[in-house]
C-alpha positions in Angstrom: -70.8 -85.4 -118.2 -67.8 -82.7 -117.5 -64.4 -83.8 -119.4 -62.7 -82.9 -115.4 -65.6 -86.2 -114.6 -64.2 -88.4 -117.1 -60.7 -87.6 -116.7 -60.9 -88.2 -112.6 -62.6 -91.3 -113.7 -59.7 -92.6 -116.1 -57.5 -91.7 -113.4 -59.0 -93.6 -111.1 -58.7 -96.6 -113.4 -55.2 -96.4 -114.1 -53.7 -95.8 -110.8 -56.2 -97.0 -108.3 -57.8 -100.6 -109.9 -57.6 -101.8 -106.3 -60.4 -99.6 -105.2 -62.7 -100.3 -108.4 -65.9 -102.0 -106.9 -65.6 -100.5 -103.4 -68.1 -99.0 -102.1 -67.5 -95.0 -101.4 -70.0 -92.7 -100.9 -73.4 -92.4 -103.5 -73.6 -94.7 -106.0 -74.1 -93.6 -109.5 -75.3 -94.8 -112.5 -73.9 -93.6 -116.2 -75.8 -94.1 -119.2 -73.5 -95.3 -122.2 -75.1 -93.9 -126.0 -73.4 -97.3 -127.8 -75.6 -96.9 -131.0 -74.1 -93.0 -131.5 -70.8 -94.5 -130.7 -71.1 -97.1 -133.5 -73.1 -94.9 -135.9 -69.8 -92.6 -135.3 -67.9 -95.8 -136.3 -66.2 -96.8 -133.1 -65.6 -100.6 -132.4 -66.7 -102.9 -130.5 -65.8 -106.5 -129.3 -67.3 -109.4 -128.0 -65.3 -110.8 -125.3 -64.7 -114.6 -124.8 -66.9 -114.0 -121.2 -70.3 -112.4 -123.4 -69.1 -109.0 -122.6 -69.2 -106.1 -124.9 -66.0 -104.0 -124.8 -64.4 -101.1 -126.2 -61.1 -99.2 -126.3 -62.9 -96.1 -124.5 -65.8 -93.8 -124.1 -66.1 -90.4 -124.3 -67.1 -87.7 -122.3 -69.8 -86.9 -125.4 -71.7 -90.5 -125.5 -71.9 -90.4 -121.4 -75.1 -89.3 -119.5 -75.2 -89.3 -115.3 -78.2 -90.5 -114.6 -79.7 -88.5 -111.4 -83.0 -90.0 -109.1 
């Protein structure tokens, strides 16, 4: 993924959270490489809800995945 992709999608996260989960055009699906990011020695944490969560992800461990 282009670093002008992930920085349109932080933007989008900091000043639009209104419009996260609406439905706009194509979906897409990215692919997250979490065992690179760990072997890289990036953190984790188990949120109260079950959820996995980091501080962020970048551009490097992020794959679009096309049809």
């Amino acid at each position: 993924m282009s670093e002008k992709l992930s920085k349109f999608f932080s933007y989008v996260l900091r000043h639009q959270p209104g419009s996260i989960g609406q439905r706009h055009g194509k979906p897409v699906v990215l692919q997250i490489d979490t065992l690179r990011m760990r072997d890289k020695g990036l953190a984790f944490f188990l949120a109260d809800n079950g959820v996995w969560l980091t501080d962020q992800v970048a551009p490097e461990f992020l794959t679009l995945m096309l049809d």
